[in-house]
N, C-alpha and C positions, 0 to 999 in steps of 0.2 A: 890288506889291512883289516884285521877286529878289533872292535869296538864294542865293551857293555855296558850296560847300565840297568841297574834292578832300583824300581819303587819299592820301597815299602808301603805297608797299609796306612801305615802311618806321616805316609809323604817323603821318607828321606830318601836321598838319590846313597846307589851304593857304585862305585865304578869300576871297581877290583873285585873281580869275584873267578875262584880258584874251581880246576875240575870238579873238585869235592865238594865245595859250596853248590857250583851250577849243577851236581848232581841231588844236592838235598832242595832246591830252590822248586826241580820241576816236579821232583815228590810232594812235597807242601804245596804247591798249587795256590798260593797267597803272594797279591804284589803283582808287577808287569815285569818284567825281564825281556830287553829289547836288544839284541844284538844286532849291529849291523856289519856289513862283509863287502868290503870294496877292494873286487879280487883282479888278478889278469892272467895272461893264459899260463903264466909259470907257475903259480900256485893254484890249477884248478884240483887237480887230482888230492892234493893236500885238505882243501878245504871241504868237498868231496866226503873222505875218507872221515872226517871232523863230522860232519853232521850226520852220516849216518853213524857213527859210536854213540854218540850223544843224545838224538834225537827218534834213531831208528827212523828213516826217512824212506818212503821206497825210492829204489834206485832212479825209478821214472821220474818221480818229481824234483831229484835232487841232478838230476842228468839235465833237465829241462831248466834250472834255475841258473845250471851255470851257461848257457847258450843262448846266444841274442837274436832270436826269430823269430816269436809268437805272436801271435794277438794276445789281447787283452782279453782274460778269463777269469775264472774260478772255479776249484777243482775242490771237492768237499772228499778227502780219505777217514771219513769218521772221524778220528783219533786228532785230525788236524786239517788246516785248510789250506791250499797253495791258493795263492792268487798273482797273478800276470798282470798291470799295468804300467802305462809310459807317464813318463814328464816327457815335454816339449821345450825346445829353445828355438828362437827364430834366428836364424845367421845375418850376416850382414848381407848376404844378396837375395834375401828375403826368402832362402829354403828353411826347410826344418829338419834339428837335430833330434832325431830320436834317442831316449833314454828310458831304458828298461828297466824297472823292478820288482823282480819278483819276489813275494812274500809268503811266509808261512806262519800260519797264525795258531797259534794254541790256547789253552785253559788260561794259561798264565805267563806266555810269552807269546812274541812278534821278533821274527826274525828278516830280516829284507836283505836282499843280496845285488850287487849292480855292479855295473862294469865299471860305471863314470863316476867322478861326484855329480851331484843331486844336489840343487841349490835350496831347496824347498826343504828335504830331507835334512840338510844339516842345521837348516833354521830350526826346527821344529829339535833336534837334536840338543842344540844350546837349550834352547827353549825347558828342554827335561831335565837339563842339567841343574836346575835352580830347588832347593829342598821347600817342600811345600808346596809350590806355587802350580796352580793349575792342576791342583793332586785329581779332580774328578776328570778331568778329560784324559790326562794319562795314567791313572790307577789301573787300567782293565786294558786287554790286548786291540779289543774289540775294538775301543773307545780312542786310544791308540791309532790304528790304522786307518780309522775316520778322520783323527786330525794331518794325517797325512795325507793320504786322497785328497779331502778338503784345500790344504796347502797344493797339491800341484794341480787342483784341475782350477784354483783360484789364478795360479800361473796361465792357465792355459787366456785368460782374459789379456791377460800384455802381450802373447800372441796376435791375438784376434786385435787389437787394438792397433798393433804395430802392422799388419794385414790390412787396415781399412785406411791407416796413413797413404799405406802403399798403394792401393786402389781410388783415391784423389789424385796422388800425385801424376800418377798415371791416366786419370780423364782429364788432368790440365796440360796433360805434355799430348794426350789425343785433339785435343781440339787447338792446340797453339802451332806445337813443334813437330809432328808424328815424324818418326823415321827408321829405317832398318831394325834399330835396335829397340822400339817399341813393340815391333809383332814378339821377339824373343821375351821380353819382359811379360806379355799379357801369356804368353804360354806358360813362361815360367810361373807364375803368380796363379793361374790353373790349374799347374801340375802340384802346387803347394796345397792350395786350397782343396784337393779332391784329395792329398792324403792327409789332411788333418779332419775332414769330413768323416774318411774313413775311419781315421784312430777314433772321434768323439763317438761315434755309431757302437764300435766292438766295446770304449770301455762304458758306452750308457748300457751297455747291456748287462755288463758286467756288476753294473750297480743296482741297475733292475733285480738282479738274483739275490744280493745282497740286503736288499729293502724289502723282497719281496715274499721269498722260498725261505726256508725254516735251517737252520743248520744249529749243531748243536753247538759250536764257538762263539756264537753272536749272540748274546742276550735280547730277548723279546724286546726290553728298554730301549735297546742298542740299534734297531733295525732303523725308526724315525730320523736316526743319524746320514744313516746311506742314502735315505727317500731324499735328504737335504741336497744330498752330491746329486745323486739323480737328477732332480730339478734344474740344478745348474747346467748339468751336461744337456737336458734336455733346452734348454735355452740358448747354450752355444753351439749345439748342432742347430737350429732355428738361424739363426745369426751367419752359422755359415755355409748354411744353401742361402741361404738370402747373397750374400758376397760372391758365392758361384752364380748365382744370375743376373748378379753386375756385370762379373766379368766377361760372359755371352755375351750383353749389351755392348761392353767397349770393344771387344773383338770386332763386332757388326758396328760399331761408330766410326770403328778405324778403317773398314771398309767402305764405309761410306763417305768419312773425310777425304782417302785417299780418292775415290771415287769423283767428289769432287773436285779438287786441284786438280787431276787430269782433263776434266769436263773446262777447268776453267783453262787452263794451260793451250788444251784445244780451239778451245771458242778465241784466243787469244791472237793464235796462228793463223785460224780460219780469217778473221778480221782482217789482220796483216796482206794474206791473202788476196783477197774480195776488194781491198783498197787500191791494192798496185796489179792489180790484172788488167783494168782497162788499158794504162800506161805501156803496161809490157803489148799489150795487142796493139797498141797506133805506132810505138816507136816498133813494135817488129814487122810492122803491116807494110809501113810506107818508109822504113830505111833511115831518115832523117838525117839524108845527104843533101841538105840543101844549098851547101856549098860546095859541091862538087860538080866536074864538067859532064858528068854525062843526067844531072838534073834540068829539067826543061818543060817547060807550062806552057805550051802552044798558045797562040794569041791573050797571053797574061802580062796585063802591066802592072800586077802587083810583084814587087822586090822580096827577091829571096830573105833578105834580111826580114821583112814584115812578116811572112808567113812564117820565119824560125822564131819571132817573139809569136804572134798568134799560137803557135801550136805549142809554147813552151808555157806561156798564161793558160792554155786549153788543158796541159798535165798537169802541171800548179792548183788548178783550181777541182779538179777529176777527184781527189780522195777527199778533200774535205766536207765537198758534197753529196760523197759516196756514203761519209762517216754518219753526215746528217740524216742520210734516207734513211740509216739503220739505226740510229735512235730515234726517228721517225713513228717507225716499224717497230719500236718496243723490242729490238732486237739486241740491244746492249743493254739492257736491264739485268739486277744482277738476279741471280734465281732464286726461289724458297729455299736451297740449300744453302748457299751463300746468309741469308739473312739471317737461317737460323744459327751457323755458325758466329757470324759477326753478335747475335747479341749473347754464345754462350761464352 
């Protein structure tokens, strides 16, 4: 699917515009002319074959724009400038979908090409469809793909935002509930976080060149603009190495909670233990047949029945004061990891 839309200088939106027009449009060099191309693999050769008649495109860049695998760049051909950045969407099991656009920017046109819809991209679309309104920020190409950047790296924050939900919820299920599928969650929420760290590094660079290095597309005026995006990226790259060494943290929390429950699980057994061992050593030592005929206490006139209650008051009373020597002994105390859990 294409889509145009030409400013005039004078602000009006034009939507229909004929080979012959878009061929006197990029001669006059007046106005923004913004096409955009949300193509798939059955019409790549067609579209292709369209931009380079039109545009004179070298084969490389126009080879590159219809194929979903780059980093975030900017590639300065004199005459025009491709540029490679992503939008972000975070899914519902907290991955991210990558979404590629690449752009070609000229004197007096902005061309962008993508596989997917762009949610950011068709706001900013309605947005130009309005005569007049916002004429200084879309009259110029430059000015243009600033407020598009602008729009998807301001996306990138409900990302980031929806990522730090996820890493609460996640130290309240470490310190309540942890289980099997917690270690899978703090991977996954890693393996997220280390490629949006990536994406924000390639396209801050990207913007770095754009703020920073000279190109003849981008007006002097127009550079303060990118320095804006710049900042931003530089900010939510900040924000999320900070989130990746949270997540180090829960990983090691989780080892240490689990670490504990074992610890206490043990100390649990051990106890259990340590209580009925005396018991088991008298009743396996001395048999406790004492009503059987081959039991016999030479010169004893104490009755068997007497010595089966003594020695049964004697096990009876064996673990409770077993229990006591060992809180006694400070040995049922619960530990510093215990207490620090109970008050997180």
């Amino acid at each position: 699917m294409m889509r145009i839309q030409y400013r005039a200088p004078s602000g009006e939106v034009q939507l229909e515009v004929t080979d012959e027009q878009l061929h006197e449009l990029l001669q006059a060099r007046e106005g923004c002319l913004w096409i955009d191309i949300l193509y798939d693999s059955t019409h790549k050769t067609e579209i292709a074959q369209w931009l380079k008649a039109h545009f004179a495109f070298h084969p490389l860049a126009v080879d590159d724009a219809l194929e979903e695998a780059h980093v975030s760049r900017a590639d300065d051909w004199q005459q025009y400038m491709y540029i490679v950045m992503h939008a972000l969407a975070l899914e519902s099991n907290r991955t991210l979908e990558m979404l590629e656009l690449d752009c070609f920017l000229g004197p007096n046109y902005l061309i962008t090409v993508h596989g997917l819809p762009i949610r950011s991209l068709d706001q900013l679309w309605q947005q130009g469809l309005i005569n007049g309104g916002n004429a200084a920020s879309l009259a110029h190409p430059a000015r243009l793909l600033y407020a598009l950047m602008d729009r998807i790296v301001s996306d990138f924050l409900t990302v980031v935002d929806g990522l730090e939900e996820e890493i609460d919820d996640l130290e309240h299920e470490i310190f309540s509930k942890p289980n099997k599928a917690t270690v899978s969650r703090i991977f996954r929420l890693r393996r997220t976080l280390l490629k949006l760290r990536r994406q924000l590094g390639t396209m801050r660079e990207t913007m770095n060149r754009l703020a920073r290095d000279h190109f003849s597309m981008v007006r002097e005026s127009d550079r303060i603009y990118f320095r804006d995006v710049y900042d931003h990226l530089v900010r939510l790259y900040d924000i999320v190495d900070g989130m990746r060494d949270m997540m180090s943290g829960a990983l090691d929390s989780y080892v240490s909670v689990s670490s504990t429950k074992l610890n206490e699980v043990m100390r649990t057994l051990t106890v259990v233990t340590v209580l009925f061992m005396p018991i088991t050593f008298i009743t396996g030592f001395f048999g406790m047949n004492f009503f059987a005929d081959g039991f016999n206490i030479e010169n004893s006139s104490i009755p068997a029945q007497l010595l089966f209650g003594a020695c049964l008051l004697f096990l009876m009373a064996t673990p409770p004061l077993m229990y006591w020597w060992m809180r006694r002994r400070g040995w049922m105390r619960p530990t510093l990891e215990d207490d620090d859990l109970a008050e997180r």
